[in-house]
N, C-alpha and C positions, 0 to 999 in steps of 0.2 A: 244287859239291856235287850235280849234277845226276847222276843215276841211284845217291849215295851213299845211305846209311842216316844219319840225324840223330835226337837226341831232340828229343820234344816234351815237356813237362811237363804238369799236368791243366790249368792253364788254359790253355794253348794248345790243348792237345786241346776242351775245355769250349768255347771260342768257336769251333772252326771252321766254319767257310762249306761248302756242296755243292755241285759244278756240278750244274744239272738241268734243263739244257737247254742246245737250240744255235738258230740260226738257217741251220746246216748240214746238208745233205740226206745224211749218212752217222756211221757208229758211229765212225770213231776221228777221233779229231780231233788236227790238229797243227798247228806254227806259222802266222799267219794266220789260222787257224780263228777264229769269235766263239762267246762260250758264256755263258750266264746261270747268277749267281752267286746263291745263296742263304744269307746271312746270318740268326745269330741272331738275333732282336726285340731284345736287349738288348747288341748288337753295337755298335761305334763305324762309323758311315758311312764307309767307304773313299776317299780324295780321290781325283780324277779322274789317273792315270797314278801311281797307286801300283801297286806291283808286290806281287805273291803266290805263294806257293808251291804249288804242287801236289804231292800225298801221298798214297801209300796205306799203309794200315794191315797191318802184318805178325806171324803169330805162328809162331814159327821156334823149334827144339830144338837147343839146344850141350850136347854133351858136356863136363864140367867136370873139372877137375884130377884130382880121386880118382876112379877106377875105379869103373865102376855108376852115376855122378852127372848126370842132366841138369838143364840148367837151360832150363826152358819158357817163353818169352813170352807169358802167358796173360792178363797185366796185370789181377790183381782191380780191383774198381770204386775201391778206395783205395789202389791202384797210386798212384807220385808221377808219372808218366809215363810214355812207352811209344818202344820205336824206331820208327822208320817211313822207308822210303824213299823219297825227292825223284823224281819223275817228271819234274817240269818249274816253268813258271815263265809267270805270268799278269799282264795289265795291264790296268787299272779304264777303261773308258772313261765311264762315266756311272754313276749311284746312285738308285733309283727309292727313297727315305726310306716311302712306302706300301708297298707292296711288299716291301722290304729285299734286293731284287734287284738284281743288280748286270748290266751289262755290260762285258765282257772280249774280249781278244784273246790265245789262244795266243803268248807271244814264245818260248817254248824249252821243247823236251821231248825228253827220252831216250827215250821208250817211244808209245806212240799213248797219246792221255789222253780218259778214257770218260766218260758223265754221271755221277754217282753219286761219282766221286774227291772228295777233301776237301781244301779251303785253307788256308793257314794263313798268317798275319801275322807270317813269318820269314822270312831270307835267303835264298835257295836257290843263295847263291856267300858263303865266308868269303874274308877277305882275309889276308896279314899285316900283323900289326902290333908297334910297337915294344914293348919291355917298360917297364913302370910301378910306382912304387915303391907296395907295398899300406899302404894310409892304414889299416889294423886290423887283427888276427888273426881268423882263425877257422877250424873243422876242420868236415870234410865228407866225404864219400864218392865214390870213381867207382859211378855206377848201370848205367850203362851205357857201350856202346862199339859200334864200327861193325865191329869185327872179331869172329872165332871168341875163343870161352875160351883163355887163356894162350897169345895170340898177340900180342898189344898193345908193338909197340915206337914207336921213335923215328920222326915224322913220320904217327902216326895219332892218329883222333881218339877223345878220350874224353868224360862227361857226368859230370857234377858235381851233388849234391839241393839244392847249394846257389845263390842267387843276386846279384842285387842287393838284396835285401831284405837281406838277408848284409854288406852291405859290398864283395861281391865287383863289380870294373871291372872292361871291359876292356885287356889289357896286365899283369894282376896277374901273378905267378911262383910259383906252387903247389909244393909239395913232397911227392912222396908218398913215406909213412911205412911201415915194417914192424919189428915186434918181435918176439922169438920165436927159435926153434929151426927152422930152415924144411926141412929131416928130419923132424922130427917130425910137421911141420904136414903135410905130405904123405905120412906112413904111412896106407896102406890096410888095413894089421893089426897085429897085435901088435909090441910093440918085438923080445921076445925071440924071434920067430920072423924077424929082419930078417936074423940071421947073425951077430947083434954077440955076442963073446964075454961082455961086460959090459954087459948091457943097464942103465941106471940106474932101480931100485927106486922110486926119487921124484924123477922131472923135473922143473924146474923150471915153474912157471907161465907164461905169455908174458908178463904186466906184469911179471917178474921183470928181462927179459931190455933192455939200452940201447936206446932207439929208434935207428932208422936210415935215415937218406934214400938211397931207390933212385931216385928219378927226380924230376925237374922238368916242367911243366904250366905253357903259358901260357893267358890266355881268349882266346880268340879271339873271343866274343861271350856277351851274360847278358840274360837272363830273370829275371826276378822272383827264381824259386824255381828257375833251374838257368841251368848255365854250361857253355858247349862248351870245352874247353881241346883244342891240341895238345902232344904229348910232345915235349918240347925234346932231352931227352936220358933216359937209363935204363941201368942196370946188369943190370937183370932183367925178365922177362917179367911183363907186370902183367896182373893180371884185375878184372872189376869185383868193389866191395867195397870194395878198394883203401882205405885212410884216409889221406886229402889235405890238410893243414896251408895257410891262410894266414898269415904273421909280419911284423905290423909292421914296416914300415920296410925291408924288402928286397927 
């Protein structure tokens, strides 16, 4: 995951740590580097050789399906979380509990990593893993994704509002849902200026219409309040919004 884009959710964003300092005589700092960690007051003390992620915060503009539409990263304050990408990858050498400062050693970075970047207490490599039969149902959303708008296929990652609080494991097998007339849903004007000889006077509603699984989503890893899944397989180009079904027993 190192130089990828990941979600973080508000508590993760909420507790993260700042580098704001080094015991190195220059601006960018890389593997081997030591750099001093600042933790929230009301943070869990980091154990001695845990590892941490290094992150910086990104607000980026996609162009979205219908014509004229962007979608901003702008993440209001009640945003459920925000993307951000992995620069690198840090390990706790000691924990000053007065202080709430930590020292650290650079193990791995994409980019030079600066004071001021922010940590966070997640992976910064997924692994695979087998699939696991979901012990509950429940429905959710993709929030986000590490790609451009209706670009999202098979072997990329997507973000889930939901998490373990949810029920959701990892290894669960997500299915995501779409109902509707998907013509329609993608007109950017009028029906009867489409070309159709018989435009229809009263369309049907989209809960009218069978639901249907276009893709499969396994987690790859969960947070509280959100879950990273990769695309197993898909029929169609997904975007986030996405409504993603967990079902019992499968």
């Amino acid at each position: 995951m190192i130089g990828e884009e990941v979600y973080l959710d508000r508590d993760a964003l909420a507790h993260a740590a700042r580098i704001v300092g080094s015991s190195e005589d220059h601006l960018m700092l890389a593997p081997s580097d030591e750099v001093y960690i600042k933790f929230k007051d009301d943070a869990a003390a980091p154990a001695s050789g845990k590892e941490l992620t290094v992150f910086l915060r990104q607000h980026k503009r996609e162009l979205a399906g219908r014509a004229g539409k962007f979608r901003i990263y702008s993440y209001p304050a009640n945003s459920p979380g925000e993307v951000v990408r992995v620069l690198g990858a840090l390990r706790v050498l000691t924990y000053d509990p007065k202080r709430h400062i930590a020292r650290a050693l650079v193990s791995e970075a994409f980019d030079p990593i600066e004071r001021g970047f922010e940590v966070a207490d997640v992976p910064h490599r997924l692994a695979a893993v087998p699939p696991k039969k979901n012990a509950q149902s429940a429905k959710m959303r993709i929030v986000a994704a590490t790609r451009a708008l209706s670009t999202l296929g098979s072997g990329q990652l997507v973000f889930l509002d939901k998490g373990s609080k949810h029920g959701v494991q990892v290894g669960n097998r997500l299915q995501v849902v779409r109902q509707g007339d998907s013509w329609r849903q993608n007109l950017t004007f009028r029906e009867d200026l489409s070309g159709a000889e018989r435009p229809d006077p009263a369309p049907l509603p989209t809960t009218a219409y069978p639901p249907e699984d276009v893709a499969e989503l396994r987690v790859l890893y969960v947070r509280p309040e959100s879950a990273t899944c990769l695309i197993t397989s898909t029929t169609v180009e997904l975007n986030p919004g996405e409504h993603v079904e967990m079902r019992a027993g499968y």
